[in-house]
C-alpha positions in Angstrom: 33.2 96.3 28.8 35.2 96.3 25.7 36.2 99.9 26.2 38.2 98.7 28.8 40.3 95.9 26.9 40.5 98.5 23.8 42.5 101.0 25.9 44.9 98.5 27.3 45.7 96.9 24.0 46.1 100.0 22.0 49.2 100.6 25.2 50.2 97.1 24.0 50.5 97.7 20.5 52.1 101.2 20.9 54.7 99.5 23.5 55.2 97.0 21.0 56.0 98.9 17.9 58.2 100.6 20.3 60.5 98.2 21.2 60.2 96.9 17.2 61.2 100.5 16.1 63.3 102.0 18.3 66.6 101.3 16.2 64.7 102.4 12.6 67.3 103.2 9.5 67.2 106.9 10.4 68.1 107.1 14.1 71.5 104.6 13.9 73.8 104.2 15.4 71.7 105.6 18.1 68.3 105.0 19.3 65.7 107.3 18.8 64.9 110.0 21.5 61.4 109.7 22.9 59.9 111.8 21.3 60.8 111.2 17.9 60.0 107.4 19.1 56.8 108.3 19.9 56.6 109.7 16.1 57.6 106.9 14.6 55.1 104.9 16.6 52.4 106.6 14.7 53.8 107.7 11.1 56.8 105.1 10.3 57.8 106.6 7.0 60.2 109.4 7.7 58.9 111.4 5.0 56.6 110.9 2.1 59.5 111.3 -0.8 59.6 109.2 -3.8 61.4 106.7 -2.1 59.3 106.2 0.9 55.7 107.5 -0.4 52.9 105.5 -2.2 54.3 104.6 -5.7 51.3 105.2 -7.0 51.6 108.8 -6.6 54.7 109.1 -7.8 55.2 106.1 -10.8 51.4 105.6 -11.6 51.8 101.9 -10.2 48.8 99.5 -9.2 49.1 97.8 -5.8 49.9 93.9 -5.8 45.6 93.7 -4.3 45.2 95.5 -7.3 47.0 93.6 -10.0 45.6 90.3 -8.7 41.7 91.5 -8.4 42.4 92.8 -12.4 43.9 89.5 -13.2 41.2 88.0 -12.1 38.4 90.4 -13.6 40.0 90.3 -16.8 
C-alpha cells in the first residue's frame, strides 16, 4: 500500500524541484534544456569546485551541527 503513495510522491517532488530549478545561476538568461533539468533535479551543484563542494574538503571546516554538538560536549 505504501509503495503506491511512494512512487507518486517521489513524481511530486521531482516536478517540484523542477519548476523551483529550472532558472538555476548557470542556465540564465535561459532555461535549462530537459535534460540538463533533469540533472539538476538530482545533483544541484554544478560541479564540486571549491566554491560549490563541501568546505570541509577543501578549508578543513566543521559543519554548523557540528560546531554546536562540540559546543555543547565541551
Amino acid at each position: 500500500m505504501m509503495k503506491d503513495h511512494s512512487r507518486a510522491l517521489r513524481r511530486h517532488h521531482a516536478e517540484r524541484l523542477k519548476k523551483k530549478r529550472q532558472f538555476y545561476f548557470y542556465s540564465w538568461p535561459d532555461k535549462l534544456s530537459p535534460a540538463r533539468l533533469g540533472k539538476v533535479v538530482n545533483t544541484p551543484a554544478p560541479c564540486s569546485c571549491h566554491l560549490c563542494g563541501n568546505p570541509r574538503k577543501y578549508f578543513d571546516e566543521r559543519s554548523v551541527q557540528e560546531k554546536r554538538w562540540m559546543q555543547l560536549v565541551e
